[in-house]
N, C-alpha and C positions, 0 to 999 in steps of 0.2 A: 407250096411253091419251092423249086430246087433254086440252087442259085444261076443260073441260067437266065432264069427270069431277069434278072438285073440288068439294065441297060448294056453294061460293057461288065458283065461278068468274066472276063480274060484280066480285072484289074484285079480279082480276088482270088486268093488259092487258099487252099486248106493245108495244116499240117502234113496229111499225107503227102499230097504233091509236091513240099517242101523236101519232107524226107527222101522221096523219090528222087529229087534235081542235087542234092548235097553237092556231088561231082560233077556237077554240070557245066562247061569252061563257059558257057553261055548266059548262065547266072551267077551274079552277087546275090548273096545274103548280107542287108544291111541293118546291123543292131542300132536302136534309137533310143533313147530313154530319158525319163526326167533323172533316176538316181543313176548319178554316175559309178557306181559302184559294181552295177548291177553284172556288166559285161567281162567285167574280169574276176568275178567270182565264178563265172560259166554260161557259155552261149554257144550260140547254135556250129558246128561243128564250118569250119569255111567263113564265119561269117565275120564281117570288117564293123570294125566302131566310128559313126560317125557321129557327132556330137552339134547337136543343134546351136550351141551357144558357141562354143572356141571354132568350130569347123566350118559354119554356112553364117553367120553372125559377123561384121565386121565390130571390132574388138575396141573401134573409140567413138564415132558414128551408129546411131540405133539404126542400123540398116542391114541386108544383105552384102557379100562380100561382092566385089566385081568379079565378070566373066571369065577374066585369067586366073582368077583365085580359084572359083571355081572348077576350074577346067585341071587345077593343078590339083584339088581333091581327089576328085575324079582320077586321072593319072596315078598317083601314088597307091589308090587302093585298086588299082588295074578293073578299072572300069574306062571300059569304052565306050563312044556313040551308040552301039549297037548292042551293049550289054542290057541284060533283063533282069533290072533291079527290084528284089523284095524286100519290102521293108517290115519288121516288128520289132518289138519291142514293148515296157510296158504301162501301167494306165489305160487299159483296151487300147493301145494302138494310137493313143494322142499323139505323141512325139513320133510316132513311125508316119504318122499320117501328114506334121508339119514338113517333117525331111523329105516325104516324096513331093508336098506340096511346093516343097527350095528347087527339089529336081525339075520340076513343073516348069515352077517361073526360069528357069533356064534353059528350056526347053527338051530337055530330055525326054525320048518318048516313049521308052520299055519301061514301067515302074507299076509293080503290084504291091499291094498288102496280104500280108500273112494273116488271115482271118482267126482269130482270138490272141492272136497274138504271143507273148514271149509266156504268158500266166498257163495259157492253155496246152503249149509245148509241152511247158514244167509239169503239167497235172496228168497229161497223159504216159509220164515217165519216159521220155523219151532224152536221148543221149546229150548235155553239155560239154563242154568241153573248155580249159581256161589255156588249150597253145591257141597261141596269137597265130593269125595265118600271114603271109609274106608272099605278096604277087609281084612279079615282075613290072616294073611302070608302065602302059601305054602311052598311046598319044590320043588325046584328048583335045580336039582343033575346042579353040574359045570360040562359046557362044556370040553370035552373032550383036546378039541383045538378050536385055535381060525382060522378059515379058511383063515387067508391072502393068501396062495397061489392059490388059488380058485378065487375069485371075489376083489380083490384088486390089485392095481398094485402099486410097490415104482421108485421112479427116474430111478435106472437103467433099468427097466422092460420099462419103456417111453422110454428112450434111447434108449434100443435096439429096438423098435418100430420104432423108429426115423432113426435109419441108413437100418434098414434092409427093409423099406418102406413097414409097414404093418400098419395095420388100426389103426388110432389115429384122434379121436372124437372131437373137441376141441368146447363147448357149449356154449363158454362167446358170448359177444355181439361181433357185427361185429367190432364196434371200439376197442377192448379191442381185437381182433384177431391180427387186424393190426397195432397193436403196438400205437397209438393213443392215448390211457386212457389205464392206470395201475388197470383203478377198472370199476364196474359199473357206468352207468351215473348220476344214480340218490343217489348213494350212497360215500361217502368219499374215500378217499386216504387209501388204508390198509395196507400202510409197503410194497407195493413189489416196488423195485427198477430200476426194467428195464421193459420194455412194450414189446409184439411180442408173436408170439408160436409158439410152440416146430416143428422142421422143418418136414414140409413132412404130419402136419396136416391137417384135413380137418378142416372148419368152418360150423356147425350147430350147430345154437343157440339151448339152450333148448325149447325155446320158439315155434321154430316153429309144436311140438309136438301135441299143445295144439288149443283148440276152443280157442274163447274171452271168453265165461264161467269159462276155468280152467279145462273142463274134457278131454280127450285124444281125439284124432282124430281118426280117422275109422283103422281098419287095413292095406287097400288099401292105405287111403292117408301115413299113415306113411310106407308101403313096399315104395309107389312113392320117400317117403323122403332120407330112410337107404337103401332098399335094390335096389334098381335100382339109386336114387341119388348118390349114394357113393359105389356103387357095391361090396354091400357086401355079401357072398354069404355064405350059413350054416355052413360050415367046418371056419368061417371067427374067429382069434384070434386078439377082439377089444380093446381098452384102450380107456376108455373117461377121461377128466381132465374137469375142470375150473379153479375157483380162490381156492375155498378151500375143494371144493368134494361133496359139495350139490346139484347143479346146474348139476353136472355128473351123481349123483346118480340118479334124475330124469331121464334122457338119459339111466341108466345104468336098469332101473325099466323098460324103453317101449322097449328098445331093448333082454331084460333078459322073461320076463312075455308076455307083448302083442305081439311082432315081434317072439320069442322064438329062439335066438338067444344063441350056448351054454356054449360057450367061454369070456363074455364080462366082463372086469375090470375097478374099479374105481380106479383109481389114485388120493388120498384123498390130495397129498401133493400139487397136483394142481400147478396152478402159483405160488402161492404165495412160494412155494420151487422151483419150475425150474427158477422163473423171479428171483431171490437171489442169487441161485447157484454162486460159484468164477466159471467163464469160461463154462458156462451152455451155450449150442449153443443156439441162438436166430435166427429163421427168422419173419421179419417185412412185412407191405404190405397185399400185396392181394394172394399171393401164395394160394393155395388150390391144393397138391399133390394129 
């Protein structure tokens, strides 16, 4: 299968294509990452830093920032309404995939993913660069509204998932399913307090989406994965979670764009709100409803 196949394949590009648009006034390249380090040691030639935590995060409320804030992102790194926003960056594209997911919930409608993202640039030797680029500001009208009931889901939206046994995604690692580690393996203890997930969930890792490269897997193999593994079926109203909405939002990106899938929510507050919750139901183990 080429990538064509993909529901809305125009959401994915390849490095070439990338390298092809470098000077394209018509696209942004926008860098994502979890290490912030990563962007100013060398990136994509044009491409602007946005930062999931200080840039689309409101900084004392665990929420998104409002519309005008937004809108003034936007602006500053001369992005307009109409600009056609790629996102990478790396972790296969986690954090590229929540930023375009913020772009989403505000309804921005030009936004691709860089298919393997910032790993597979680097591997093919292709050009970094560490001059910061400097656009002129646009005007960026504020969003109207901010789309949480669309493609977001809050605790109680999971809940009633949960009782009424409807599709709930759950993408951490298998030990972080089964109540086992409270975090990723290879990363620390992050404040959540109880280990398990939300009953009646399924386990698929994010991971299993992906090649060893970092770029998505065929159409076929991920229908094998969502749509026949988990039997999910078009009219299907899905919630994905993790630890903190990143790791979903990549699940929330193949099952939204390449599966094309029309119902599907990220549940941003993740574990790290349901494992806290006072009397939040927890199931442990191996359950897979």
């Amino acid at each position: 299968m080429s990538q064509q196949d993909y529901a809305h394949p125009e959401a994915l590009v390849s490095t070439d294509w990338v390298a092809e648009h470098l000077h394209d006034p018509s696209v942004r390249l926008v860098e994502s990452n979890e290490d912030l380090l990563l962007y100013d040691m060398g990136h994509l030639p044009g491409a602007v830093h946005i930062d999931w935590r200080s840039d689309l995060q409101d900084q004392t409320v665990r929420d998104y920032i409002a519309p005008a804030e937004f809108a003034e992102v936007c602006a500053k790194n001369g992005i307009g309404p109409e600009t056609t926003c790629v996102f990478y960056g790396d972790k296969s594209n986690w954090w590229a995939c929540y930023a375009l997911w913020v772009f989403r919930l505000f309804g921005h409608e030009k936004v691709k993913i860089m298919n393997g993202g910032r790993d597979k640039w680097v591997a093919e030797g292709r050009l970094l660069t560490r001059e910061i680029p400097h656009y002129e500001p646009v005007d960026y009208p504020v969003p109207a509204v901010r789309r949480d009931a669309a493609i977001r889901a809050f605790y109680e939206d999971a809940k009633r998932h949960s009782e009424a046994k409807l599709p709930l995604i759950d993408v951490r690692s298998p030990g972080e399913f089964r109540g086992e580690i409270t975090h990723m393996p290879e990363y620390p203890q992050e404040g959540v307090l109880r280990g398990g997930h939300v009953p009646g969930a399924r386990s698929v890792p994010w991971k299993t989406a992906v090649n060893d490269d970092g770029t998505f897997k065929s159409r076929g193999e991920l229908e094998n994965i969502y749509t026949h593994g988990c039997g999910l079926t078009p009219d299907a109203d899905i919630v994905a979670y993790c630890r903190i909405g990143e790791r979903s939002s990549h699940t929330w990106f193949v099952l939204t764009y390449l599966l094309g899938y029309d119902k599907v929510r990220n549940y941003d507050g993740s574990w790290t709100e349901w494992g806290n919750r006072v009397r939040a139901p927890i199931a442990v183990g191996e359950e897979n409803a």
